[in-house]
N, C-alpha and C positions, 0 to 999 in steps of 0.2 A: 372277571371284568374285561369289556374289549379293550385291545390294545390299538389304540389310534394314532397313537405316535407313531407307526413304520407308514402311515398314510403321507406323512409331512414329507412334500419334496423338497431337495437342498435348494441352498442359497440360489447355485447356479443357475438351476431349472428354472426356480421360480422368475429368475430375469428376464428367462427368452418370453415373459408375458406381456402377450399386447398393452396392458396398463400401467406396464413396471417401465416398459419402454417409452412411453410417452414420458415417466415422471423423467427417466435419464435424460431425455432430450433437452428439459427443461431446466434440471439441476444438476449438480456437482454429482458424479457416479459413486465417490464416497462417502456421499452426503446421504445419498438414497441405501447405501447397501446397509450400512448403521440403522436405518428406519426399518429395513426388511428384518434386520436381524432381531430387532426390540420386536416387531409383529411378529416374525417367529416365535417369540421364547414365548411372546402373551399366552401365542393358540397352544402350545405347549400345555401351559398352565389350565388355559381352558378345557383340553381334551382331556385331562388328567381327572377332572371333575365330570363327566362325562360316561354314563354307561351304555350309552347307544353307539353300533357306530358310523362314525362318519365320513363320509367319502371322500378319495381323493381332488374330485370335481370341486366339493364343497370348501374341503381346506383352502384350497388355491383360491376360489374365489372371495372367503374369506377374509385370509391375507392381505391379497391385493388391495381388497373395500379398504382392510385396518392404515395399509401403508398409505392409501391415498387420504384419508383421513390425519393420520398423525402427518403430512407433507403440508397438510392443507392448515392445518393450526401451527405448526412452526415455522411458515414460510408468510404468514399472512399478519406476526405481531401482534403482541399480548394487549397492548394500546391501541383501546376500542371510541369510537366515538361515543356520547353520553347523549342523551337528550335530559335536560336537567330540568325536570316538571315539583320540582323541590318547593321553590320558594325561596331558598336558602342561595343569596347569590352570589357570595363570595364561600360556594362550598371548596374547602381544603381536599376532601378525597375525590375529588371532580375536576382538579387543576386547577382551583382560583377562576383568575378573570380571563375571561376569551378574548384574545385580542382584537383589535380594530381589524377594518380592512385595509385599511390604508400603510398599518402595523407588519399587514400577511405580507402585502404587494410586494413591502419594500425587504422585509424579509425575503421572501423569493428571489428579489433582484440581486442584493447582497449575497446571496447562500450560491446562487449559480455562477457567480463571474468572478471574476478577484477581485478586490478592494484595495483600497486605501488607509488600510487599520490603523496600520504601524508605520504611513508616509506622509509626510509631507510634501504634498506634488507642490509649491509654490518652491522650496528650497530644495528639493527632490533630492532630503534625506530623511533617515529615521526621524518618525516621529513619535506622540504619543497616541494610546487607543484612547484613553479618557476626553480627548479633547471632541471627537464629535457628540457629547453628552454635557460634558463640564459647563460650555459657556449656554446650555439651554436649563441647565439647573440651576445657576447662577441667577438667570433673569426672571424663572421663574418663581424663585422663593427670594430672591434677593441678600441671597447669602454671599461670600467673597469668593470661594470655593468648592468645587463638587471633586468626590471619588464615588465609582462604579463597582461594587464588588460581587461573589455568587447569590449571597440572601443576606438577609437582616442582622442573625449570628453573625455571620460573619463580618458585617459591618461593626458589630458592638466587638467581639474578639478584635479585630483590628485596631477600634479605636481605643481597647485598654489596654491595650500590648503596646500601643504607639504613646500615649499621653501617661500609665501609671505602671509601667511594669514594675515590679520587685517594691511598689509603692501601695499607700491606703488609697483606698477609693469607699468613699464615705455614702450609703444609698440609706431609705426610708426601709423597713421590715415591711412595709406596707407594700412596697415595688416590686419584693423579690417572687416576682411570677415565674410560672413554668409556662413555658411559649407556643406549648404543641411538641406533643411523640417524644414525653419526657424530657424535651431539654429545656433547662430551668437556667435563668439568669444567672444565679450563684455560681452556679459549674461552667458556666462561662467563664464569669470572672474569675474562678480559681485557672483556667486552662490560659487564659493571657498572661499571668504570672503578676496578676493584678490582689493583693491581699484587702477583703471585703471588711467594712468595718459596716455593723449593720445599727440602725439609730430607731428612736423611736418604738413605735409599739403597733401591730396590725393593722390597725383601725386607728389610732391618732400618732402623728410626727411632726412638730414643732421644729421652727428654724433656728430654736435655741441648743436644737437637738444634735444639729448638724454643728454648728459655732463649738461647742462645748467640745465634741468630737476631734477637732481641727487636731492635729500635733503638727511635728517637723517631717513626720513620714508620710503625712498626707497629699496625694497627687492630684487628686481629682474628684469631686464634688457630683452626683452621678443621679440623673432620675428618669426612671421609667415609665411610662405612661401605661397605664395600668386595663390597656384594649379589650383584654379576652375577659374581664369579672369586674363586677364595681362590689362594694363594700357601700352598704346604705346604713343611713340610720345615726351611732355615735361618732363621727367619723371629724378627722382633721387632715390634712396635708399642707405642703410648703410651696406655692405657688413659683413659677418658673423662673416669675421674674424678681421675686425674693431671693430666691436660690444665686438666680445670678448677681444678685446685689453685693449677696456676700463672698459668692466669688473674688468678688471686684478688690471687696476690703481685703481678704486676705491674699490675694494673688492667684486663685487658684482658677485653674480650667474649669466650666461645665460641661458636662456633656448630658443630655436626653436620649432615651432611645424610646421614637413616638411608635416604632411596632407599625401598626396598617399604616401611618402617614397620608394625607389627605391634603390636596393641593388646589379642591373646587367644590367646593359646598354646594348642591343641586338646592333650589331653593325650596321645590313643594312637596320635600321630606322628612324635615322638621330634626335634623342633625346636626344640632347645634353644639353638644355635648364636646365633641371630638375636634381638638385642637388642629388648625392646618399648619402644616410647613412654614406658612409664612409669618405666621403669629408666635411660632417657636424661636423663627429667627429673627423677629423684632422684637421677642422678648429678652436676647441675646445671650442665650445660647451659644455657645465656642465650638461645638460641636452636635451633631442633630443627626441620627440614623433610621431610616426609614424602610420599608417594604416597596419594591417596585409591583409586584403579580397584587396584590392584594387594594385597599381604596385608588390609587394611580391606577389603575385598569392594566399594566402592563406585562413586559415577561418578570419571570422568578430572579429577582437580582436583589440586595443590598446596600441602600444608596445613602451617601455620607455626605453631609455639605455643613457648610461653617466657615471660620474664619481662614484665612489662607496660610499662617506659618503651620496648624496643625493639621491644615488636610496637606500641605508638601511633604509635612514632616511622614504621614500615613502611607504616601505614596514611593518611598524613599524604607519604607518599614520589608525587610523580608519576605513577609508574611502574605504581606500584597502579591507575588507573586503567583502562590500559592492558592489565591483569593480569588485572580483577578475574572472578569468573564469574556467570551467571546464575542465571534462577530456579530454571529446573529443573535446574541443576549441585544448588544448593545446596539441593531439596526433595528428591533422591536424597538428599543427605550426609545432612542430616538426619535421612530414616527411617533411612538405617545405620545412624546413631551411637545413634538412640534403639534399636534390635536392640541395642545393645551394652548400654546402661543399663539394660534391660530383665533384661537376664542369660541368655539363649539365643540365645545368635550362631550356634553350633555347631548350631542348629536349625534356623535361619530364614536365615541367609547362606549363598548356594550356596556358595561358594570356602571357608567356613570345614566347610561341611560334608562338602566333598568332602576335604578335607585330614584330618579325623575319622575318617572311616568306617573300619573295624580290617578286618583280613583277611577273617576272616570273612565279613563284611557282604561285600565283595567279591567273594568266593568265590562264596555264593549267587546273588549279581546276575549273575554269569559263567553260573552254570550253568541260569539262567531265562532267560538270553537266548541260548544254548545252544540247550535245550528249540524256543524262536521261531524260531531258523533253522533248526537241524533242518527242524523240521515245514512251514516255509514255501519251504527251498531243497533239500526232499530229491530231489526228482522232476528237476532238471537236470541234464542230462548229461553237463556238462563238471567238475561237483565232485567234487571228489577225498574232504577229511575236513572237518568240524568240530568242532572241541574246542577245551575249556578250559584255559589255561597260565597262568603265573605271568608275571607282566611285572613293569618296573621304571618308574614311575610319574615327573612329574616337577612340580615347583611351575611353575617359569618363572617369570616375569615380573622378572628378575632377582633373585632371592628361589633362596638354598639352591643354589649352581652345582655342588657334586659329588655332594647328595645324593639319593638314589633311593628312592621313595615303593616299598614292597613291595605289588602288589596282583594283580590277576587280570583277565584278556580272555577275549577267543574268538578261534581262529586260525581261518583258511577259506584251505583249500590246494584247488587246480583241477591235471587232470587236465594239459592243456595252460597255455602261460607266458601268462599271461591278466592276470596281475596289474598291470601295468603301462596297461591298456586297462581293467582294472576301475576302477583307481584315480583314474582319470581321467575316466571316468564318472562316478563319483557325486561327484564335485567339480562337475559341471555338473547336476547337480539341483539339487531348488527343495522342501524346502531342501539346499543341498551337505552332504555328507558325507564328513568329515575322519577317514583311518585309516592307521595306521602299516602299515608294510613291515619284514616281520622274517623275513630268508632269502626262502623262494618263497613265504610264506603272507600275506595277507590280515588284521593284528592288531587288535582293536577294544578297548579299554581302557573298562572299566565307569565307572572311579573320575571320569568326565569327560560320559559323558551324564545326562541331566537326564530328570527325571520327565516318563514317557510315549514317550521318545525309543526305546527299543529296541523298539516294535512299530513306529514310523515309520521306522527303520531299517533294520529287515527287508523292509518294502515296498522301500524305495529300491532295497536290497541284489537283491532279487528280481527290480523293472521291469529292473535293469543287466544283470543276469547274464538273463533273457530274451530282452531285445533282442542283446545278444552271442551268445547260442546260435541266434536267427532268423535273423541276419547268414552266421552259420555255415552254416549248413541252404541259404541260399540262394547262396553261393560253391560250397557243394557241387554245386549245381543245374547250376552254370554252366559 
């Protein structure tokens, strides 16, 4: 066997190289010698498998390539833009909802300069960070109260650790959801030191269910809005404002956790199902937790509004601390919520826009991006058709679980099974490119790209299906 290891120049050597020296210039010199050293050990390994042998020309040039490679993927972040040709528009492994612009602007502005988080320039002392959100939450749901926390857990942790600790908290068996990546409402409440008393039966819970329940340990009266699954068919539940009737009678707190939370009903998408914000608090509700990134269109936060002794009481809770979020959480919420008090959500929020858009508008979008692939994939030789179809769209983010958004894509069917080698390609472009699989075609759903996206689409769509038809051309050779 040749011995190719005494080929390998040391660490040193390899530095004085024109391409090792650029990356120094640019990075941290122990940043870069750790990289040479991990490309070291690889060609190591590689030569060791290896019965021919290879030059020293070859190693070094080798190296080099692998170092500027491994620089180039650790220096550039694992958070890749997406184009989301899904359909699915509140997708969860795709980051929820895309902020506004007016969301980014003011984010930028806030993230570059100091702020005013924690002052009060009018009395120019400490103040609070809740309050540039609190009185826009207040007027928008008409609640007495708002708290701002990291997500939605955590707004529920908070509010059972604040209202029923070491106490019962009385929910439907019907409620007790799992929320997404295993964490389930239960283990919630056991984590707030909240002890669960569970009523009822899957599929039907009566209000006599909960009454019956009641003791002297009882803290809090609790129901979950049931977003990510419906249960059809024999089914019963205890309406909100039942629930808080009896609240009323025996003294007890309520509290909701509506999960996606929805503050503006688009009108021509027929999303009637799903309770808004403001229907919760005029059903009255004591306490009411919601999803900011998810229906609100905003960033990933957990927002709490209700009456005012139990959200001070919340804000005054330890745990809050621990909870709370930053600037630029709460300089996104902000521009959202002010879109909303503005009165053009349905204009300026992508996720409320996308959820808007009527057939129609669809339609068209299908058939002009149609026209773009057409014209930019018609010359290869492996495509078969593309055309325009009807698809069935979806919210996501656990928001509407049986219903189907009616809208319009493009299918791209090939000649040969290619789809699976397509699909996969352009998941590894920059930016990736996210598209459904419907039979043997190739589905790109309109209602989910975003302004400008269907001519950088087509490029991707293009460089993939090139490079696969080159690959092709040259097996053939072979």
């Amino acid at each position: 066997m040749v011995n190719n290891l005494k080929n390998i120049p040391s660490v040193d050597e390899l530095l004085t190289e024109q391409s090792l020296q650029e990356q120094l210039s640019h990075y941290n010199r122990d940043f870069v010698v750790d990289v040479l050293r991990e490309a070291v050990e690889a060609m190591r390994t590689r030569l060791k498998a290896v019965d021919t042998e290879v030059t020293r020309a070859h190693i070094i040039k080798w190296v080099c390539q692998d170092v500027e490679q491994r620089v180039q993927v650790l220096t550039r972040g694992t958070l890749k833009r997406v184009i989301n040709g899904t359909g699915v528009i509140l997708h969860t492994n795709l980051g929820r909802a895309p902020l506004s612009q007016t969301a980014l602007n003011y984010l930028h502005q806030m993230g570059s300069f100091y702020n005013n988080l924690e002052l009060d320039l009018e009395k120019g002392e400490r103040g609070s960070r809740y309050v540039h959100v609190e009185e826009l939450l207040c007027r928008l749901t008409g609640a007495e109260a708002a708290l701002v926390v990291n997500n939605n857990a955590a707004a529920v942790l908070l509010g059972l650790n604040t209202l029923a600790n070491n106490q019962e908290v009385i929910v439907s068996r019907g409620q007790l959801v799992e929320i997404g990546g295993a964490f389930r409402i239960p283990e919630v409440m056991k984590l707030s030191g909240a002890r669960l008393i569970e009523v009822g039966t899957t599929n039907k819970t009566y209000l006599r269910d909960y009454a019956e329940a009641i003791s002297e340990d009882t803290g809090l009266l609790f129901a979950a809005h049931t977003s990510n699954y419906k249960i059809e068919g024999f089914t019963a539940e205890v309406a909100l404002s039942d629930l808080v009737k009896l609240g009323q009678e025996t003294n007890l707190p309520v509290m909701q956790d509506l999960g996606s939370g929805i503050l503006f009903k688009p009108s021509s998408c027929g999303l009637d199902e799903e309770p808004t914000v403001q229907q919760s608090v005029a059903a009255g509700a004591d306490v009411i937790t919601f999803s900011g990134d998810k229906l609100l269109g905003g960033p990933q936060s957990g927002i709490i509004v209700g009456r005012k002794p139990y959200i001070e009481a919340m804000k005054k809770n330890q745990l809050t601390r621990a909870l709370r979020v930053d600037k630029l959480t709460i300089a996104a919420l902000e521009a959202t919520l002010i879109e909303y008090l503005a009165g053009f959500p349905e204009k300026n929020l992508p996720i409320i826009r996308m959820l808007n858009m009527s057939p129609a508008e669809l339609q068209l979008q299908a058939e002009q991006l149609e026209d773009i692939l057409t014209a930019e994939l018609g010359t290869l030789a492996f495509l078969d058709s593309i055309r325009v179809v009807e698809v069935d769209d979806m919210v996501g983010g656990g928001a509407y679980p049986t219903y189907r958004l009616p809208g319009y894509g493009v299918e791209i069917r090939f000649k040969e099974r290619k789809l699976e080698a397509v699909a996969a390609c352009l998941r590894r472009q920059d930016p990736a490119v996210l598209t459904r699989k419907q039979e043997d075609g190739l589905l790109i759903s309109v209602r989910t790209l975003l302004d400008g996206e269907a001519t950088l689409l087509t490029q991707k769509i293009f460089q993939v299906l090139q490079d696969l038809e080159a690959d092709d051309q040259k097996g053939e050779q072979h």
